[in-house]
N, C-alpha and C positions, 0 to 999 in steps of 0.2 A: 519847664516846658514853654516854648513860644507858640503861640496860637495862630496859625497860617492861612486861618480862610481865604483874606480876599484873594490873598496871590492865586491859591489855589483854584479860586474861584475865578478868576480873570483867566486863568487858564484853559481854564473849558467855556470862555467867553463870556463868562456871564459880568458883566461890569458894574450894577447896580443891585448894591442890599436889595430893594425892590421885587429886582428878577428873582431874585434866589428866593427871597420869603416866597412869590407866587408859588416857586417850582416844588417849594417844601410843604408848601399848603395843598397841590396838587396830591401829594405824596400823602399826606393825612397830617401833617404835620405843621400846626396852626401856633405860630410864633406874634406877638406883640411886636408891635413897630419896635416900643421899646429896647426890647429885649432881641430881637433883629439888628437895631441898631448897635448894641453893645458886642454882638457877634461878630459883626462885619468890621467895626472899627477900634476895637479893645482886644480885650482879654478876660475870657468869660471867667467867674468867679466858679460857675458851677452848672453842669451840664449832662443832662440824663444818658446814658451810653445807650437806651432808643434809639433818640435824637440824635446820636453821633452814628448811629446807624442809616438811618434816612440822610441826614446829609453827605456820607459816602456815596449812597447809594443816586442822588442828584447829581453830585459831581461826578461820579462816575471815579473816586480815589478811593486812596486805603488810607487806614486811621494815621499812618504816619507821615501823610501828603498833611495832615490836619495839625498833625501835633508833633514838633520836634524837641528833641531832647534836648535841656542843655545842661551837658552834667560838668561844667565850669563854673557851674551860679550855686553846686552843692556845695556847703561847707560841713567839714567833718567835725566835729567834738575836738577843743583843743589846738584846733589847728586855725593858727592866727592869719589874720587879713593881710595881704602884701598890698605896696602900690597906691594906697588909698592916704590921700593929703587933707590935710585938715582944711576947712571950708575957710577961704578968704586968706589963707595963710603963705600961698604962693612957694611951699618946701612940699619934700616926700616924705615926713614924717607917716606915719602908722596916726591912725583915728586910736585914742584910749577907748575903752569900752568900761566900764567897772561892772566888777563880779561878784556874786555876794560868797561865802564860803561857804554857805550850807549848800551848796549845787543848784537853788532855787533861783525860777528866772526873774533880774526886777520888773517893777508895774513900767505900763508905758509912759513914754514922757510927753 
């Protein structure tokens, strides 16, 4: 999923994280600068569907003006990476991945 506020939110004019905390706060809806911040220019890690309520309802959208799908970034079981060149290697070989046999995922690196 891509996380669309600000466009969205430029859309119905509002152009500063700022505005928009006021108008959510107006709403009942008391965000942290912080966490304001991470809204308007990231990608929320996690987010109450309340709050994803009250922010429709500010913008004046629907959840999918907010949240676009992007079901090209899914990958299925087994179904290997195309296109993807090894880092600094200047070819289109395929990245290796290693896998263990017991279908268990390794630790991170």
């Amino acid at each position: 999923m891509r996380w669309n506020l600000r466009l969205t939110a430029a859309n119905k004019g509002i152009w500063k994280a700022s505005e928009l905390q006021r108008s959510l706060a107006e709403h009942g809806l008391a965000i942290s600068a912080g966490k304001m911040s991470g809204l308007w220019s990231g990608q929320p890690v996690s987010l109450k569907l309340d709050d994803l309520d009250v922010i429709c309802v500010v913008l004046g959208c629907e959840i999918g003006d907010l949240l676009i799908p992007e079901p090209d970034k899914v990958s299925r079981p087994g179904q290997e990476e195309t296109g993807r060149a090894a880092v600094g290697s200047g070819t289109t070989a395929p990245t290796v991945v290693p896998k263990r046999r017991d279908g268990r995922s390794l630790p991170p690196a």
